[in-house]
BAFI-3210 file (N, C-alpha, C; in Angstrom, 3 decimals, decimal comma, padded with zeros to 6 digits):
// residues 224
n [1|2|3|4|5|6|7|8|9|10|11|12|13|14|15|16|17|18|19|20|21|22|23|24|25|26|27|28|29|30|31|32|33|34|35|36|37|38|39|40|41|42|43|44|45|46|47|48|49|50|51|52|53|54|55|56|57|58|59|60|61|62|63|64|65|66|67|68|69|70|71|72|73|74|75|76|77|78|79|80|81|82|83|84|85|86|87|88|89|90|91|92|93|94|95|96|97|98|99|100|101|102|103|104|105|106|107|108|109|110|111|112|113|114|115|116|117|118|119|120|121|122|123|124|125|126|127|128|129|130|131|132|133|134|135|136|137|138|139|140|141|142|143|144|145|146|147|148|149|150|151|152|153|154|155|156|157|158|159|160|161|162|163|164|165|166|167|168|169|170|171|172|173|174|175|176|177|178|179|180|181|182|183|184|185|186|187|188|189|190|191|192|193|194|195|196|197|198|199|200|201|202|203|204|205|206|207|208|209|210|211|212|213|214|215|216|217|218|219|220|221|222|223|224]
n.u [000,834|001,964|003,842|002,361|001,452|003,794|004,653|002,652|002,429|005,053|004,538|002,596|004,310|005,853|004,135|003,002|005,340|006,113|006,976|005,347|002,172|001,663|000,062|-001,882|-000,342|-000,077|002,152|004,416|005,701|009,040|010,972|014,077|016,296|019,931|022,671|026,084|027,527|028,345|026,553|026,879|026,145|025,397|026,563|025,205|024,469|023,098|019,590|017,157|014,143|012,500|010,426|009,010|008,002|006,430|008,128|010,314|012,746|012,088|012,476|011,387|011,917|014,327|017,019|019,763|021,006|021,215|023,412|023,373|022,482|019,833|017,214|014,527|012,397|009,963|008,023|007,179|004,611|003,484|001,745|002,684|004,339|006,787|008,264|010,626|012,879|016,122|019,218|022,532|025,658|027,669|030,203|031,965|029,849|027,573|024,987|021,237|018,309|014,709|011,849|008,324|005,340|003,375|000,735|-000,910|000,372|-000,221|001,064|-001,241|-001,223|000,656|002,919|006,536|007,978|011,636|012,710|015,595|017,945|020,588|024,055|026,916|030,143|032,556|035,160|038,004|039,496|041,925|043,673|046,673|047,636|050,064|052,559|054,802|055,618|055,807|056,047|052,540|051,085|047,555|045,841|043,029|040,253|038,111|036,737|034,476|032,449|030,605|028,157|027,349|025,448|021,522|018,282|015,460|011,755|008,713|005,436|001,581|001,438|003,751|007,911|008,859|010,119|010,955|011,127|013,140|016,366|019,932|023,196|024,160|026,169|028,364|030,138|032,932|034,643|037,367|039,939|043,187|045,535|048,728|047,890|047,165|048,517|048,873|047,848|045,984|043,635|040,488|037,624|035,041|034,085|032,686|033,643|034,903|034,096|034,207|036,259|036,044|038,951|039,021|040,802|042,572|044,811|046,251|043,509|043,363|042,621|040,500|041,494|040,734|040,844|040,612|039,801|039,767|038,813|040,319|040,896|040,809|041,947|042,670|045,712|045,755|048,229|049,001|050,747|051,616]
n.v [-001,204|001,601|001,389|001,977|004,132|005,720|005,478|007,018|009,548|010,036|009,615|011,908|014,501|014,066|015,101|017,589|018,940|018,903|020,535|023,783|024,717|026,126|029,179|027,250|025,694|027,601|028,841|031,222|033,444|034,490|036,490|038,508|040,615|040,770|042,682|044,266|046,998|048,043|047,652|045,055|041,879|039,125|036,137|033,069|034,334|033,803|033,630|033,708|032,484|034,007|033,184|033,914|032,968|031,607|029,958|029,873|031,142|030,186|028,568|028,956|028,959|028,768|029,696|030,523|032,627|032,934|032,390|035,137|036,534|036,419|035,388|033,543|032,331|029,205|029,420|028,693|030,318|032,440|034,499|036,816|039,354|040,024|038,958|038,124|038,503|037,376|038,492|037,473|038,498|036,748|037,376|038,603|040,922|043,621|042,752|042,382|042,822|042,077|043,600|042,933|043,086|040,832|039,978|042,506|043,854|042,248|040,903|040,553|038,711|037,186|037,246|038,582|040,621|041,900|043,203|044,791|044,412|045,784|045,210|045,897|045,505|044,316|045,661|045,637|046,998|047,888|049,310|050,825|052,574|054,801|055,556|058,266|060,288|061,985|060,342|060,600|061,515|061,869|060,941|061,480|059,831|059,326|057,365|057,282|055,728|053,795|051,671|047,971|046,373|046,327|047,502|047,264|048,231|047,506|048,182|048,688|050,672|050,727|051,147|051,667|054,489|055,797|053,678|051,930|051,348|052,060|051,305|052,894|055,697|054,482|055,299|055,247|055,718|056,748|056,623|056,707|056,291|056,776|054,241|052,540|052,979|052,444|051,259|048,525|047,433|046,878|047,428|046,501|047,541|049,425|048,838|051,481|053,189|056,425|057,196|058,883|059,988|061,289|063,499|064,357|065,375|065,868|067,432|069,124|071,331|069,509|067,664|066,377|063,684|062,451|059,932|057,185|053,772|051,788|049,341|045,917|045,217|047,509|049,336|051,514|053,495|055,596|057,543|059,222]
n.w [000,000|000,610|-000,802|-003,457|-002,939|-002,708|-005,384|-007,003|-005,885|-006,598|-009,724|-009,655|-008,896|-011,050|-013,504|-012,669|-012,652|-014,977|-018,232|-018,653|-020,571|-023,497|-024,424|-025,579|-027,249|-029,876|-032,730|-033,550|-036,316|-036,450|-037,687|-039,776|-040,518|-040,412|-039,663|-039,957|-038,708|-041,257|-042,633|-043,984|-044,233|-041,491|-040,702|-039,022|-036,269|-033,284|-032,481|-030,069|-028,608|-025,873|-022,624|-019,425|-016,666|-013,325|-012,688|-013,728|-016,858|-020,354|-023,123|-025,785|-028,628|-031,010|-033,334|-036,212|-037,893|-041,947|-044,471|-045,438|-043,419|-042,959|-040,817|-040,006|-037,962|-036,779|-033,886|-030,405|-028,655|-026,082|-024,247|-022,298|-019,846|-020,023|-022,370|-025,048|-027,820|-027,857|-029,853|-030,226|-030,270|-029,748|-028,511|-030,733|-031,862|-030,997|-028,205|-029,432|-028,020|-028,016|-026,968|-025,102|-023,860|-024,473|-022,802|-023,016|-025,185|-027,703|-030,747|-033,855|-035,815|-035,755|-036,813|-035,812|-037,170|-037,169|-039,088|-039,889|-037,764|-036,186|-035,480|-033,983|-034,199|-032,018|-029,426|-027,627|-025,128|-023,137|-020,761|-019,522|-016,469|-015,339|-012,524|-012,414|-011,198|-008,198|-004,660|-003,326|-004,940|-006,630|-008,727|-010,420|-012,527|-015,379|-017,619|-020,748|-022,272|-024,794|-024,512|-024,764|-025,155|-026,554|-026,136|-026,653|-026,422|-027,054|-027,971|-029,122|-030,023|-031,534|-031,130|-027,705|-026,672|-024,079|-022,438|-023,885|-024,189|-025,826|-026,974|-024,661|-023,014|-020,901|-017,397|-016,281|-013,240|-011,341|-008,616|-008,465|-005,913|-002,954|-001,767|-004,240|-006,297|-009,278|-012,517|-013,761|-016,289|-018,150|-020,326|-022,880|-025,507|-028,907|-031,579|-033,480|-032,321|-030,275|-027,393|-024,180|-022,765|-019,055|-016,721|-013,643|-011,352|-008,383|-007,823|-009,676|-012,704|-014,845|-017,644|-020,423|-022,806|-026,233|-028,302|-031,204|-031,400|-033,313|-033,493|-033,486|-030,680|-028,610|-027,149|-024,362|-022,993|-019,875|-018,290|-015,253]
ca.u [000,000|002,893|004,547|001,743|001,380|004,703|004,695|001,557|003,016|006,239|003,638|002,091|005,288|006,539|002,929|002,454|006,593|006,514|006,945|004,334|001,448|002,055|-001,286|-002,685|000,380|000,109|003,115|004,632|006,952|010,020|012,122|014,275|017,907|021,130|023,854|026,910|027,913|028,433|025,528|027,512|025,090|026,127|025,710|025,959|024,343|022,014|018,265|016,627|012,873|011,921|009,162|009,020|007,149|006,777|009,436|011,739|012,909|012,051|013,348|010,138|012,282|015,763|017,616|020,366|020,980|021,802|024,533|023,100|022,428|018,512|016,399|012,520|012,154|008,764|008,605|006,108|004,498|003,395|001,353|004,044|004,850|008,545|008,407|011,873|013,685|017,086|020,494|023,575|026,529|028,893|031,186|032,255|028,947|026,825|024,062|019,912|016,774|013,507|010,820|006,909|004,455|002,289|-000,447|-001,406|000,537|-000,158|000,604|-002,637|-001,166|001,703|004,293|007,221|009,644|012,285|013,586|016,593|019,245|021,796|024,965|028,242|031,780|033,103|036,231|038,444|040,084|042,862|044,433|047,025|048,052|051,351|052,384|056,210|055,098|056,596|054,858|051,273|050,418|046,511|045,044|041,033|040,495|036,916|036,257|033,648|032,369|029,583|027,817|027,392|023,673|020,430|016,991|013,968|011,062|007,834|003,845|000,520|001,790|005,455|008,997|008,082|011,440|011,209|011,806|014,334|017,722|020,971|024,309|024,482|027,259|028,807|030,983|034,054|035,078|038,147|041,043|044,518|046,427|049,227|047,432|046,800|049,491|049,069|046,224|045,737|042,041|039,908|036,476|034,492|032,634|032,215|035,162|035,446|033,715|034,881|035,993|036,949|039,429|039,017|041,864|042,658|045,926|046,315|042,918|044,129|041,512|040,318|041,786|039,919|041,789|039,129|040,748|038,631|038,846|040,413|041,121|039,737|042,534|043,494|046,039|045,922|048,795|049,181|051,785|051,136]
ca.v [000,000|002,528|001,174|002,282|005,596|006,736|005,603|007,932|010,363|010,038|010,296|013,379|015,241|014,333|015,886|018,821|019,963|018,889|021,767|024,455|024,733|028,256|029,388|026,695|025,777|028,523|028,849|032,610|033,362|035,377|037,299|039,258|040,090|040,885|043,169|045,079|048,529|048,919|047,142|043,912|040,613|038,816|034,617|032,222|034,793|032,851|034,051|033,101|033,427|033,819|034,020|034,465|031,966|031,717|029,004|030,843|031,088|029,245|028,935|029,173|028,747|029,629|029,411|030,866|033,788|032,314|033,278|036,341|037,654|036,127|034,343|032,754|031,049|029,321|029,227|028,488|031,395|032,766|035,623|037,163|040,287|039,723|037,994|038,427|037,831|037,766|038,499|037,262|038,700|035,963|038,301|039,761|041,969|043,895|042,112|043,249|042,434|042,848|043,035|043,340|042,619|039,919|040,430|043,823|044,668|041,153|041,094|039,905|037,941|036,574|037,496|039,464|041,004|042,716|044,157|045,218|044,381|046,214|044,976|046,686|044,921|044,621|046,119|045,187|048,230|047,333|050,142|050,673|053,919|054,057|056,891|058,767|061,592|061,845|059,502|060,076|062,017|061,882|061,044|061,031|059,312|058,659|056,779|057,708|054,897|052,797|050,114|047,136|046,112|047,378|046,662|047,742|047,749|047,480|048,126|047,999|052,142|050,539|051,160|052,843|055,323|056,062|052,762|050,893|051,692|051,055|051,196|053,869|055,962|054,371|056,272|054,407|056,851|055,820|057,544|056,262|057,495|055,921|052,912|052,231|054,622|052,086|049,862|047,946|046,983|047,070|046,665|046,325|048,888|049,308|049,287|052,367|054,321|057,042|057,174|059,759|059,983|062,629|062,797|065,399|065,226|066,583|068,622|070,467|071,371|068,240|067,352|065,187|063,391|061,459|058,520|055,887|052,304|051,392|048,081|045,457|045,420|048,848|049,528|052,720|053,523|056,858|058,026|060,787]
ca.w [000,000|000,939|-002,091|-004,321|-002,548|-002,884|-006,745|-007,646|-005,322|-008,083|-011,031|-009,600|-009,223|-012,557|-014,043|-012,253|-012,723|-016,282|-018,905|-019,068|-021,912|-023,606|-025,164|-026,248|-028,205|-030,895|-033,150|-034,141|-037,321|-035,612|-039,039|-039,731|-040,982|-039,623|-040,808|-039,435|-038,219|-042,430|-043,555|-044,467|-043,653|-040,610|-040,770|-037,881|-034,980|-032,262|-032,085|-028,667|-027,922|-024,182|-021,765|-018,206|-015,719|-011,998|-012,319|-014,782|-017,751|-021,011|-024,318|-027,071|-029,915|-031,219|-034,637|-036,086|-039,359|-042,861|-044,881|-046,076|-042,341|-042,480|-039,937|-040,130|-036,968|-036,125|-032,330|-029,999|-028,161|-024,488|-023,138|-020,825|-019,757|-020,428|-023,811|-025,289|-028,226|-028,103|-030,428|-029,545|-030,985|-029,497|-028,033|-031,828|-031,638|-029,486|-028,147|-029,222|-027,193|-028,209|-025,112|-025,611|-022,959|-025,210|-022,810|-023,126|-026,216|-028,798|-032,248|-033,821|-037,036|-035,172|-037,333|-035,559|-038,050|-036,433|-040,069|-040,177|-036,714|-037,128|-035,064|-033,991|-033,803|-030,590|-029,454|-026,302|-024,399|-022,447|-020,432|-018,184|-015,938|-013,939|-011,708|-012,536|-010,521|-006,484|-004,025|-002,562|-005,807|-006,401|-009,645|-010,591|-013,838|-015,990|-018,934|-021,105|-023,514|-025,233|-023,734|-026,428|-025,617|-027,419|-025,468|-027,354|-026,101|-028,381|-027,433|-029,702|-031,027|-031,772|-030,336|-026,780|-026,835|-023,093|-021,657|-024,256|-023,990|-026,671|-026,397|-024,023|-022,246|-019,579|-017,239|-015,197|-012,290|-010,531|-008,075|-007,778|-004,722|-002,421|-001,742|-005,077|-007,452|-010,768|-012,721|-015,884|-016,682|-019,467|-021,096|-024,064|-026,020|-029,895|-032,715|-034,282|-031,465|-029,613|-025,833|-024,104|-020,987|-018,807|-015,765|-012,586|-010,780|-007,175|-007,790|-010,390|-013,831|-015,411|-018,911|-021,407|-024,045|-027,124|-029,347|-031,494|-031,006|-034,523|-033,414|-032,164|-029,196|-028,636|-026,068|-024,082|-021,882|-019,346|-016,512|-014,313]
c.u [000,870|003,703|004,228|001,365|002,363|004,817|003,087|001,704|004,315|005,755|002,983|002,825|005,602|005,245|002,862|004,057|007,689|006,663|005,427|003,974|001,675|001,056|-002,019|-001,860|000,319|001,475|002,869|005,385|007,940|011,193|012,497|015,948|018,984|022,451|024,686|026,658|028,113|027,859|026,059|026,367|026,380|025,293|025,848|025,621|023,048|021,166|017,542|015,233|012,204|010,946|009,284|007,862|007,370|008,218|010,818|011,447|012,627|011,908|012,011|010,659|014,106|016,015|018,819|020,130|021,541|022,853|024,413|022,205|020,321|017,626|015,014|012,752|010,909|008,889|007,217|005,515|003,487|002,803|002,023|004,052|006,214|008,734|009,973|012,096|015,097|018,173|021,661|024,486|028,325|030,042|031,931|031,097|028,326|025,324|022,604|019,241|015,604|012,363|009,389|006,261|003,390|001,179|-001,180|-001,030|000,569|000,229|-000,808|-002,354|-000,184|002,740|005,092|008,202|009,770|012,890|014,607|017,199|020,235|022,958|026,465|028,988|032,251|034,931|036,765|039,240|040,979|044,006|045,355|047,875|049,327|051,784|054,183|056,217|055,780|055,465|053,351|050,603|049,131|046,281|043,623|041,148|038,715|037,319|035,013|033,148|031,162|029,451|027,938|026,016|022,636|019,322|016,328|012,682|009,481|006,030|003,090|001,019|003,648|006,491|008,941|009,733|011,970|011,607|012,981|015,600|018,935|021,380|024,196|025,975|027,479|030,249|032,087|034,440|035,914|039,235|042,234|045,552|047,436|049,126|046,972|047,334|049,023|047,783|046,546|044,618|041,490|038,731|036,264|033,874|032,987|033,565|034,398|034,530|034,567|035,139|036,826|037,558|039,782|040,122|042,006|044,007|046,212|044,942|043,098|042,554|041,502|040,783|041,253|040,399|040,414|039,987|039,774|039,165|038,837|040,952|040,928|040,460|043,317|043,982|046,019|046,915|048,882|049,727|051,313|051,928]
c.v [001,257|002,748|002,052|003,800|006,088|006,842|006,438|009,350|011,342|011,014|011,897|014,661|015,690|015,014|017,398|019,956|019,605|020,772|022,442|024,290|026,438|028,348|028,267|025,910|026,181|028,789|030,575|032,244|034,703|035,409|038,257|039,376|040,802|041,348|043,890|046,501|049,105|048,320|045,919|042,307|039,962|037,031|034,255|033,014|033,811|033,571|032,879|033,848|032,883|033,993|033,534|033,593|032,012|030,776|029,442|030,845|030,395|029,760|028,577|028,618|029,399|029,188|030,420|031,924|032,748|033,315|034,732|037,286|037,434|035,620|034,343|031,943|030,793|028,715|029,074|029,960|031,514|034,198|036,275|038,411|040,772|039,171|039,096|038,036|038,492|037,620|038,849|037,251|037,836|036,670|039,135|040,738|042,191|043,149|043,013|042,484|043,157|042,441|043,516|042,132|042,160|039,583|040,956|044,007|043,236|041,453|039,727|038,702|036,683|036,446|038,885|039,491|041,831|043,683|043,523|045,235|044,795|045,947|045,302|045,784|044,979|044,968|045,570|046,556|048,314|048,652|050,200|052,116|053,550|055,285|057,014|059,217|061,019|060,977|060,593|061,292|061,272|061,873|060,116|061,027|058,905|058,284|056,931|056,336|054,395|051,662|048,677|046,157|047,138|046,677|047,640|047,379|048,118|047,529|048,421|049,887|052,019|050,924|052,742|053,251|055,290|054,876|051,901|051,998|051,257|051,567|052,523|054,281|055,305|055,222|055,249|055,291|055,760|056,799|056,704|057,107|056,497|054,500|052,264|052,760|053,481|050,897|049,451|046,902|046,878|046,480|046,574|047,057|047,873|049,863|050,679|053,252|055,168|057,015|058,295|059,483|061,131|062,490|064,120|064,757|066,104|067,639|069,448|070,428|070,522|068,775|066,312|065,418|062,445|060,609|057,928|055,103|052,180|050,297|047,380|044,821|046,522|048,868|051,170|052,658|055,120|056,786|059,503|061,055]
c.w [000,000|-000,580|-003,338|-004,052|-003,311|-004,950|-007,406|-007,472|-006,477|-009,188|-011,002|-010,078|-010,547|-013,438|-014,183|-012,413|-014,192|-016,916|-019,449|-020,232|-022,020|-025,142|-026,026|-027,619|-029,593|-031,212|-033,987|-035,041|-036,506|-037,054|-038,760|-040,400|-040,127|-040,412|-039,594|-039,118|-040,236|-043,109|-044,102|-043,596|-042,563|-039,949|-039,231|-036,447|-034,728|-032,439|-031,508|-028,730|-026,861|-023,734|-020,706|-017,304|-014,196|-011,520|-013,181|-015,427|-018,346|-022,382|-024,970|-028,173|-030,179|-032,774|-034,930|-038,091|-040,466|-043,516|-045,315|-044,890|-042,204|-041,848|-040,575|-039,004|-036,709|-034,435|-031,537|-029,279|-026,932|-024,362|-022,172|-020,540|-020,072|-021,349|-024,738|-026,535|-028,503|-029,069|-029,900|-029,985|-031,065|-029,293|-029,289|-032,343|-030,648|-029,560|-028,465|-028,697|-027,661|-027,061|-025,747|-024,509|-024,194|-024,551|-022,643|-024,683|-027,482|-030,482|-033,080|-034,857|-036,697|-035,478|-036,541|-036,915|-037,611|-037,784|-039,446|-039,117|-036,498|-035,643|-034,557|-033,782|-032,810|-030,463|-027,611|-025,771|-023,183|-022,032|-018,761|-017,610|-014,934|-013,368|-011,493|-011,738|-008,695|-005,537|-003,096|-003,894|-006,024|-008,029|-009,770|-012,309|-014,077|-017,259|-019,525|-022,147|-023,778|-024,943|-025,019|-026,442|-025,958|-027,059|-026,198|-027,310|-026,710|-027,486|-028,823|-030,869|-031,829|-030,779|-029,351|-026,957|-025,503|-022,118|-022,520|-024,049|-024,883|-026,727|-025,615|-023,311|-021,294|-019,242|-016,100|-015,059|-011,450|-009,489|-007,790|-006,806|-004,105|-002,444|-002,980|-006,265|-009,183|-010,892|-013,744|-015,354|-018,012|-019,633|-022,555|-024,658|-027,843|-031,063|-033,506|-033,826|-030,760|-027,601|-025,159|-022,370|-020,586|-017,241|-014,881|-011,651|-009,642|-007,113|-008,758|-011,225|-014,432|-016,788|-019,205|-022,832|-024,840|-028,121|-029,675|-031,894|-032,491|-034,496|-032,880|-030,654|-029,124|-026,513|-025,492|-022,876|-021,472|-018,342|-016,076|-012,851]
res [x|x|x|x|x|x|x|x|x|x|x|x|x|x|x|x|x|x|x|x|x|x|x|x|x|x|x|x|x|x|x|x|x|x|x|x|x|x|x|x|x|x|x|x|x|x|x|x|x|x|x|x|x|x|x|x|x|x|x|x|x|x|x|x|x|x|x|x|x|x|x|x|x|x|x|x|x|x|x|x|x|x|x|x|x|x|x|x|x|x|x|x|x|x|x|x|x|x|x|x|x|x|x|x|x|x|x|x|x|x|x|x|x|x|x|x|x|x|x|x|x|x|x|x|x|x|x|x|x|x|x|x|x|x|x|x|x|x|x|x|x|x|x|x|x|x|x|x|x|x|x|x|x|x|x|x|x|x|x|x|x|x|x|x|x|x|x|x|x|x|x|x|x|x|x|x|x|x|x|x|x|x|x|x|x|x|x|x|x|x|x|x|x|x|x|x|x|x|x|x|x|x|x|x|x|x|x|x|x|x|x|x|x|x|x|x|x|x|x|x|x|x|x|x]
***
């Protein structure tokens, strides 16, 4: 009797923490193409489509661009508030997201085309500061640069402006002093963007120097 408990007990589990039904299993078409920072097609990127559950995440559908930078994925589809699809530039582009609350803002036909993706090149930024200058000298240092994701976020009037966000400024604020006189770091932004470094030494009037990332490992070195 115990036996037969615990094995229904089993069956239940495995039922009830199988994989969600997502609308009724209705299938979307998810297009679109994929090109560079100079309009050049771009094969071989991932497209992911997400939605959002009390238990997590879950993958809808995925596929990948053809040689000529084109997707068609058919994918299954979800009512969500968080319905996603994502592009994944595999660390040689910047990543896009497309977001749309599917149940307030639906498309009625079920075709998403995203158009036209357009992709930037990634760049690596590898800098390092070292300090000539007499000991407990004081330098304040920012970096100015481009992020390398693009969230866009879409409702029933099109792309709302005020909540997506792509590549934006980021700002790295730093101070080297005694305890810290020299660095070497580096991130990631966007080849053949600009960044600017802005720098202050004992207090003095900030100077800001601007260079663009014409390669995709640019070194920057500075003493002070």
């Amino acid at each position: 009797m115990q036996q037969n408990f615990l094995m229904l007990l089993t069956l239940f589990f495995m039922v009830s923490c199988g994989p969600p039904e997502f609308e009724k299993n209705t299938r979307i078409l998810v297009k679109g193409n994929i090109v560079d920072e100079n309009d050049v097609p771009v094969s071989n990127i991932k497209i992911n489509i997400y939605t959002e559950r009390a238990r997590g995440a879950f993958v809808l559908g995925n596929g990948s661009t053809n040689e000529d930078g084109s997707f068609s994925i058919i994918s299954l589809f979800d009512r969500d508030e968080e319905f996603q699809i994502e592009i994944y530039g595999e660390q040689l582009f910047s990543n896009y997201f497309y977001l749309r609350d599917t149940k307030d803002h639906p498309i009625r036909n079920l075709i998403y085309d995203l158009g036209i993706v357009k992709l930037n090149r990634l760049a690596q930024l590898n800098y390092n500061i070292t300090r000539t200058s007499p000991p407990n000298t004081q330098l304040k240092y920012a970096f100015q640069y481009l992020n390398t994701e693009c969230f866009q976020v879409f409702d029933n009037r099109g792309l709302n402006l005020v909540e997506s966000r792509c590549l934006e400024e980021v700002n790295l604020n730093r101070t080297l002093s005694e305890n810290q006189p020299e660095i070497s770091r580096g991130f990631t932004t966007l080849l053949g963007s600009v960044v600017s470094f802005t720098y202050s030494i004992d207090n003095k009037p900030e100077i800001t120097e601007t260079f663009t990332i014409d390669t995709e490992d640019y070194e920057f070195n500075f003493s002070y």
